[in-house]
C-alpha positions in Angstrom: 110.4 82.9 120.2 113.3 79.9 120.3 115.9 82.2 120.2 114.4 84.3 123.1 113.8 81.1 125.2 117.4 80.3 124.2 118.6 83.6 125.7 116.7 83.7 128.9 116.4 80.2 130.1 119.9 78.9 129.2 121.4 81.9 130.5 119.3 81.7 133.8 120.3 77.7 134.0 123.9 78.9 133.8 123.7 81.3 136.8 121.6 79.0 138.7 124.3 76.4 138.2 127.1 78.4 138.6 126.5 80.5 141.6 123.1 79.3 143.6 123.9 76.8 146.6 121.8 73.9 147.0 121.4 71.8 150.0 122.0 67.9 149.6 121.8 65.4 152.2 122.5 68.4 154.9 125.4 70.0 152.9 124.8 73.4 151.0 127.1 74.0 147.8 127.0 75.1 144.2 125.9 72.3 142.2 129.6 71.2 141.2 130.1 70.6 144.2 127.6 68.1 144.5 128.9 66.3 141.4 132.3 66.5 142.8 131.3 64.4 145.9 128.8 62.2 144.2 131.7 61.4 141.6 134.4 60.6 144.5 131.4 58.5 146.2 130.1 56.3 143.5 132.1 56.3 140.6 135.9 57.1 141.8 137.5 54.2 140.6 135.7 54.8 137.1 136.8 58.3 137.1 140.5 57.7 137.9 140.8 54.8 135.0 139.6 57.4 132.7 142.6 60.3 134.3 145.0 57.8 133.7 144.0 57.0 130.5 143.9 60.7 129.4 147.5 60.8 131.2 148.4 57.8 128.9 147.3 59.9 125.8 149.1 63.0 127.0 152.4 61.5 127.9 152.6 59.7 124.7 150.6 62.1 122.2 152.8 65.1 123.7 156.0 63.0 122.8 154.8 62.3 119.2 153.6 65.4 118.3 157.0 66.8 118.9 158.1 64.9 115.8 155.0 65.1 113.8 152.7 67.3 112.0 149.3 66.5 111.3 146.7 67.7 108.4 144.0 68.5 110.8 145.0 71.7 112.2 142.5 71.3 115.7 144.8 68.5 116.4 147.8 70.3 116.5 146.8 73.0 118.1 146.0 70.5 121.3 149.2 68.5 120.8 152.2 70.7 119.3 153.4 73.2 122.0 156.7 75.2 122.9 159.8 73.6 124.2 159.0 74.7 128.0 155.1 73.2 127.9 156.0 69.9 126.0 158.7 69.6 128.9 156.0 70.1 131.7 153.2 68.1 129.6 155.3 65.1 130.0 157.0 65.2 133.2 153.7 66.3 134.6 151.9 63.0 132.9 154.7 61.4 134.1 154.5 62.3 137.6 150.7 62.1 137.8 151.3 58.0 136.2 154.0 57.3 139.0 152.1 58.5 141.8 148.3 57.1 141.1 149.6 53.7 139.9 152.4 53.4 142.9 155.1 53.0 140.8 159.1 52.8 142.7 156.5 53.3 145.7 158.6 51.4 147.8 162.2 52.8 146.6 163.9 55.2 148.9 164.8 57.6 146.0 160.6 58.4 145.4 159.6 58.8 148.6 159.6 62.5 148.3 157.1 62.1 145.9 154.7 59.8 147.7 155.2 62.6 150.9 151.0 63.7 152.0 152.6 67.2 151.9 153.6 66.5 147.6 152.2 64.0 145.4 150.2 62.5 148.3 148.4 66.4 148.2 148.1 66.3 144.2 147.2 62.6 143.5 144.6 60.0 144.5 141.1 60.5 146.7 140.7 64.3 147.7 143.7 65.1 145.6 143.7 68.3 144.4 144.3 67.0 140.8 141.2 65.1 141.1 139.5 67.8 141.9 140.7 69.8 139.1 139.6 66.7 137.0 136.1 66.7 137.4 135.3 70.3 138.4 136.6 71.0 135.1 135.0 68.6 132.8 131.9 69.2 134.5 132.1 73.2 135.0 133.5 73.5 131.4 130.9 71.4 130.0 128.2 74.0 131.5 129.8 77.1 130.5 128.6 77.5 127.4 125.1 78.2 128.8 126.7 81.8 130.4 128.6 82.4 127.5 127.1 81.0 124.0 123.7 82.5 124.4 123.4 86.0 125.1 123.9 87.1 128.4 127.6 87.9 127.7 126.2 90.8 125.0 123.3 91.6 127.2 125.7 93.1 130.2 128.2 93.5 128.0 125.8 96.4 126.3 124.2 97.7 129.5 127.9 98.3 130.8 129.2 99.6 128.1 129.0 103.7 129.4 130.5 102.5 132.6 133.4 101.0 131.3 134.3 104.2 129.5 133.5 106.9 132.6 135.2 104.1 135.6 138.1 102.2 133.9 138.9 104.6 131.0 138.1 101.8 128.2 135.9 101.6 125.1 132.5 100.3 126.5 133.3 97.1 123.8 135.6 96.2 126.1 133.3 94.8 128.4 132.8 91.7 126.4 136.7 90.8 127.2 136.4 91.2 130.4 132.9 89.2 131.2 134.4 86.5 128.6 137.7 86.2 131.2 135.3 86.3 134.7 132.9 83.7 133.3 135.3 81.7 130.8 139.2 82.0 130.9 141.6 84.1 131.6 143.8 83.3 128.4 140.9 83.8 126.5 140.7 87.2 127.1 143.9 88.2 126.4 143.9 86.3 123.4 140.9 88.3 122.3 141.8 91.7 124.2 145.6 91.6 121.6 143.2 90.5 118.6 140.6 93.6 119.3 144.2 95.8 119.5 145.9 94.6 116.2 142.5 95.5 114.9 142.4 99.0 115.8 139.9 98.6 118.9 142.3 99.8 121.0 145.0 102.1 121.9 147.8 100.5 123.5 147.3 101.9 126.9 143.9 100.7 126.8 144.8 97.2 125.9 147.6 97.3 128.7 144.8 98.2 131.5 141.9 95.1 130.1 144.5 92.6 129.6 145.9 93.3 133.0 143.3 94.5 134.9 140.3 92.0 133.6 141.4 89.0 132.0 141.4 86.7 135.1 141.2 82.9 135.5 137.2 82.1 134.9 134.1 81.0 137.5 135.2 77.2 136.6 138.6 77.6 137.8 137.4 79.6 140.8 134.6 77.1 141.7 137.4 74.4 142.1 139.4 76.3 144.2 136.5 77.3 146.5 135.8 73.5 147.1 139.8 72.9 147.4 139.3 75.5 150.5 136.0 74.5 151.7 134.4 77.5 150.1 131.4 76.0 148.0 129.0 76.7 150.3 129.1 80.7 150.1 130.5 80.2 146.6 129.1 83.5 145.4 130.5 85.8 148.2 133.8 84.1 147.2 133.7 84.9 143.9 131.8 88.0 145.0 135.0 89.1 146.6 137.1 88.1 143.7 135.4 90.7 141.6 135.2 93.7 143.9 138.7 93.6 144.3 139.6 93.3 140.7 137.4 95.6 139.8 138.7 98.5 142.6 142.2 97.4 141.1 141.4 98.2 137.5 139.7 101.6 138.6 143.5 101.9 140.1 145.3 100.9 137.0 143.7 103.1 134.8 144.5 105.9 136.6 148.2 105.3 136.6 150.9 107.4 134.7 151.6 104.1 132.3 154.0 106.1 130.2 155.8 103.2 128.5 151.9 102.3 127.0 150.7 105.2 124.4 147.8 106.6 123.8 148.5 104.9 119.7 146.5 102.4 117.8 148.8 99.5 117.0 150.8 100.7 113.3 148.6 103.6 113.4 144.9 101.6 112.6 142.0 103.3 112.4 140.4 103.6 115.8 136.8 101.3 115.5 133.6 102.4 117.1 130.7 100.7 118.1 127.8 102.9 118.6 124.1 102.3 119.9 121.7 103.3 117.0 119.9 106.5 117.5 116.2 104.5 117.1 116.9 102.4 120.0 117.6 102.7 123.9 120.6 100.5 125.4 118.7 98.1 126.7 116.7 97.3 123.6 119.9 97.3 121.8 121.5 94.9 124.5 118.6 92.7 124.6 118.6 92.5 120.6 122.8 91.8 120.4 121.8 88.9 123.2 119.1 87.7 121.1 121.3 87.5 117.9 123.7 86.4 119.7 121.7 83.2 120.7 120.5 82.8 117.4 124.0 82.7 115.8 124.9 79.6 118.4 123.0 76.1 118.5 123.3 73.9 121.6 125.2 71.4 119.6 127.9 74.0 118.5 128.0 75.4 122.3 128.4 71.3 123.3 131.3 70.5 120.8 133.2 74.1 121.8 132.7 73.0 125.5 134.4 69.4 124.7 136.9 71.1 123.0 137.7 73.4 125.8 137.8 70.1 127.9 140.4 68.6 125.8 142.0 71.2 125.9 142.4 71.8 129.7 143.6 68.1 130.3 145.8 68.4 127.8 147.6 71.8 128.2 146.9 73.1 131.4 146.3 70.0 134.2 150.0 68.3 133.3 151.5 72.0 133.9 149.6 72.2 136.9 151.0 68.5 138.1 154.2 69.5 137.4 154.7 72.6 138.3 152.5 72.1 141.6 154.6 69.3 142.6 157.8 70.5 142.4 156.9 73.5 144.3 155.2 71.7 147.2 158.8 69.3 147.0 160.7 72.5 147.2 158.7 74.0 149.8 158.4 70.5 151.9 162.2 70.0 151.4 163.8 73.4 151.0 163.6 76.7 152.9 163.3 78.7 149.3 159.5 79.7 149.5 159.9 80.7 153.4 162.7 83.0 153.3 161.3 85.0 150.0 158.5 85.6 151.8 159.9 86.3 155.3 158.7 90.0 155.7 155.5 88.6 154.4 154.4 86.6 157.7 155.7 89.9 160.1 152.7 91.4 158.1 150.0 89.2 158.8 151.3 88.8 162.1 150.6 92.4 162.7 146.9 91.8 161.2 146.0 89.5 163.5 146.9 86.0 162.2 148.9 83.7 164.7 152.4 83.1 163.6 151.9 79.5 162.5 148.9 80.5 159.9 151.4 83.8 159.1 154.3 81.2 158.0 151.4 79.3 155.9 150.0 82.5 154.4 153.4 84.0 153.4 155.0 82.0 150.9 150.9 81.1 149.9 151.0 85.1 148.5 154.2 84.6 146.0 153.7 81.4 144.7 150.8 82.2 142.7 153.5 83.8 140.4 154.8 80.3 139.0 151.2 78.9 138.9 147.7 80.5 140.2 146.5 76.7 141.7 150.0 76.6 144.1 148.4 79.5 146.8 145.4 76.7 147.3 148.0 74.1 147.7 150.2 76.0 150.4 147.3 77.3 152.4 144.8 74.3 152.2 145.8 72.7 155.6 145.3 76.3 157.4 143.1 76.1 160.2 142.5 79.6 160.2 139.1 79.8 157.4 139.8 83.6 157.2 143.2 82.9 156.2 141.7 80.4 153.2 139.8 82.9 152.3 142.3 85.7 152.0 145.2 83.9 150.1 142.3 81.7 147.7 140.8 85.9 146.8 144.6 87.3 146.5 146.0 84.2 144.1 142.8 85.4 141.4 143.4 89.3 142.2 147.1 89.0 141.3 146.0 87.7 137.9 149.4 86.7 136.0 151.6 83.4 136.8 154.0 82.2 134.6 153.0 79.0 133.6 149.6 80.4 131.7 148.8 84.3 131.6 151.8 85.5 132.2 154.2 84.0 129.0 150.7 84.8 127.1 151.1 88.5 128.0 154.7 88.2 127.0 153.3 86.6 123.9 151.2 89.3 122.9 152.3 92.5 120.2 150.5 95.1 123.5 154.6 95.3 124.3 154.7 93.5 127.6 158.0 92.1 129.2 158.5 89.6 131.4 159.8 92.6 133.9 156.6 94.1 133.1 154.5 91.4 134.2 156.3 90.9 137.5 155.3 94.6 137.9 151.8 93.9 137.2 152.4 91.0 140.1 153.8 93.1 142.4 151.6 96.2 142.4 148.5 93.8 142.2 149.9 91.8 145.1 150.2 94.9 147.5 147.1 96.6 146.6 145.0 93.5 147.1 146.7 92.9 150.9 144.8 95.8 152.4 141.5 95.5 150.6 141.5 91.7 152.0 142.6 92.4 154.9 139.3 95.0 155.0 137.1 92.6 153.5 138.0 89.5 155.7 138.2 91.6 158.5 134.0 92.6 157.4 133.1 89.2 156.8 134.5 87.6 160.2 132.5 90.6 162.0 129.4 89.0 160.0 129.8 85.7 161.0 130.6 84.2 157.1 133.9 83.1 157.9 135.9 82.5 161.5 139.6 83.8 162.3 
C-alpha cells in the first residue's frame, strides 16, 4: 500500500508542481515561478551571498582540482573536468565574482562588462543567472518526484508499441526519452550510448533517440519560460516544445541515415524486453511503476536531487556565464552574430514579423549552437511575445549546442562527428522554422499569445 501511495501521490505532486498554474496575489504561474519571485522579494540579498559563495567554491575548487586527485570518486566527478570546461568554469566564476561584487566597476577597460545589454543582462536582480540559480535548485530539488517513483516506467510501458510502429525504436526506448523531457538532456544520452554498448540498440536506432529525444529537461524549460514571460501558460510552452520534437523524430527516423547501420555495437546480442503473456500492458506498466517506487526511498530521491544540484552550479551555470557573456559582448560589440544570420531576418520578415523583431530573431536561431540559454538572452527584450515564443520553442527543438549535448554526442562510441552534429543543428533548425511559424501563427489566432 506505501509503495502504491508512493507511486500515485508523489507522481501526481510532481505534475501538479511542474506543469499546473496557480494564481498568487493576481499573477498566474507554475509554482517555480512563485518561488522565483518570492525569493527575489524577500530573501535576494540572502540568495546572492550564497551564489557568490558557490562562485568562491567553483573558482577555487575548479583550480585545485586541476592538480589534485581525490579518494572519493563523487568528488571528482564534480570537480575534475576537460581542459575546455575547467577553462570556462573559472573564467565563468570569474566573471560572475567581477560583475555581482562591482569589481574595476569604475575602470574604462570593464565597462563592456558592466553594459545592461552583457553582464548587466546575466548578473544581479532579474539577471538571467539569477534566475538560472534558483529555478534550478528549486526545480531540481522537485524532480525526483516525476522521475524516482514510477511514473517514468508507467508511460514508459504504455508507450512502449508506439515507439516501435511511429519512431522505428525498441518500445524500451521510451524510458530515455521521458528521462531527457522530464530530467536532462545529457542524461539521456548518457543512458541512450550505455543501452547501445549493451546490445539494446542498433546503431541507427541509437543515432535517432539520442538525437531526436534527448532534449534539455522541464527544469531547464521552466526557467526559460519565466526568462520570456511564459510561466503563466507554462504547459502550452512546453506543450509546443514536445509536439515539435516529437513530429521531428517521426522525420528522423524515416531518413536514409546510411553512415548509421542497422549493427549492434561489436556485434552484441540484440536484448528484448517483452510484456509477459499473463498480464496486459497496463498491469505490467502499473507493476514496473510500482517496483519502481519501491526500489527508491524519498531520502535516496532527496540526496540524488542535491547531487544533481551540485552538479548544475558547478558544471553547467559557470559555462553558461561564460559562454553567455561573451556572446552577448560579441553581439553588443561586433557585427558577427548579425551577418551569419542575415538571410535569416529576410525570412521572418516575409512571415510577418517587423524588421526590428526580424534582426532580434535572426541571430536568436543560431546561437543556440554555442549554448541552448543564448536564444533566451538575444530575444528576451523583443516586444513582439510571438516572437519569444517562437525562438524560446526552436532553441529546445534544435537540441545540440556545443557547450553540453553536443561535445557529449561527440563523446559517445554511436559514431557521431562534430560535422555530424552541425547536421543534426541544421536540419533540426529548418524543419522547426515552419512548424513554429504554423503553431505561432494558431496560437495568436487563439488569443494565447500577441504578434
Amino acid at each position: 500500500m506505501i509503495n502504491k501511495l508512493k507511486f500515485v501521490l508523489l507522481s501526481l505532486l510532481g505534475f501538479i508542481f511542474f506543469l499546473f498554474p496557480f494564481n498568487i496575489d493576481g499573477e498566474s504561474s507554475i509554482l517555480i515561478s512563485h518561488i522565483i519571485t518570492f525569493v527575489n522579494t524577500y530573501i535576494f540579498d540572502a540568495f546572492i551571498l550564497m551564489t557568490i559563495a558557490c562562485s568562491w567554491i567553483v573558482l577555487l575548487a575548479t583550480i585545485v582540482f586541476t592538480f589534485y586527485t581525490s579518494e572519493n570518486k563523487y568528488v571528482n566527478s564534480v570537480f575534475k573536468a576537460s581542459p575546455i570546461n575547467v577553462f570556462l568554469r573559472i573564467v565563468g566564476s570569474l566573471l560572475y565574482l567581477i560583475i555581482v561584487n562591482g569589481w574595476f566597476e569604475q575602470a574604462s577597460w570593464a565597462q563592456f562588462l558592466y553594459d545592461e545589454g552583457t553582464g548587466g543582462t546575466m548578473v544581479g536582480d532579474g539577471g538571467l543567472l539569477t534566475t538560472l540559480y534558483i529555478t534550478f535548485f528549486v526545480g531540481i530539488l522537485a524532480l525526483p518526484l516525476l522521475t524516482h517513483f514510477g511514473v517514468v516506467e508507467f508511460i514508459g510501458v504504455l508507450l512502449g508499441p508506439i515507439m516501435e510502429k511511429v519512431f522505428k525504436v525498441p518500445g524500451y526506448s521510451t524510458i530515455d526519452a521521458i528521462a531527457s523531457f522530464v530530467g536532462d538532456g545529457t542524461i539521456g544520452i548518457v543512458v541512450t550510448d550505455t543501452q547501445y554498448q549493451r546490445g539494446y540498440y542498433t546503431q541507427r536506432e541509437a543515432y535517432i533517440i539520442s538525437t531526436s529525444f534527448s532534449i534539455v529537461g522541464i527544469a531547464f524549460a521552466a526557467a526559460v519560460a519565466q526568462e520570456l514571460g511564459f510561466s503563466s501558460i507554462f504547459p502550452i510552452f512546453y506543450g509546443s516544445i514536445v509536439l515539435i520534437t516529437l513530429i521531428l523524430a517521426f522525420i528522423t527516423a524515416r531518413l536514409p541515415l546510411k553512415k548509421f547501420s542497422r549493427t549492434y555495437y561489436q556485434d552484441k546480442t540484440p536484448k528484448e524486453v517483452n510484456i509477459p503473456e499473463d498480464k496486459s500492458t497496463l498491469r505490467y506498466a502499473y507493476d514496473s511503476a510500482i517496483e519502481q517506487a519501491e526500489s527508491t526511498t524519498i531520502l535516496e530521491a532527496l540526496i540524488s536531487a542535491i547531487k544533481n544540484i551540485i552538479n548544475i552550479f558547478v558544471g553547467f551555470l559557470p559555462v553558461i556565464m561564460a559562454i553567455g557573456t561573451f556572446s552577448l559582448i560579441l553581439a553588443e560589440y561586433t557585427p558577427l552574430f548579425d551577418i551569419i544570420s542575415a538571410p535569416l531576418v529576410y525570412v521572418y520578415d516575409f512571415i510577418g514579423y517587423s524588421t526590428d523583431v526580424a534582426r532580434q530573431m535572426a541571430p536568436a536561431s543560431l546561437a543556440g549552437f554555442a549554448d541552448m540559454y543564448l536564444p533566451a538572452l538575444f530575444i528576451t527584450d523583443s516586444a513582439s511575445e510571438a516572437s519569444r515564443f517562437f525562438i524560446g520553442v526552436l532553441a529546445f527543438t534544435q537540441l545540440v549546442f556545443m557547450s553540453e549535448t553536443g561535445m557529449i554526442l561527440v563523446k559517445t562510441k554511436i559514431g557521431l562527428n562534430f560535422l555530424d552534429v552541425v547536421k543534426v543543428f541544421l536540419f533540426r533548425t529548418v524543419i522547426s522554422i515552419p512548424l513554429l511559424v504554423m503553431l505561432t501563427n494558431i496560437l495568436a489566432a487563439m488569443n494565447i499569445i500577441s504578434f
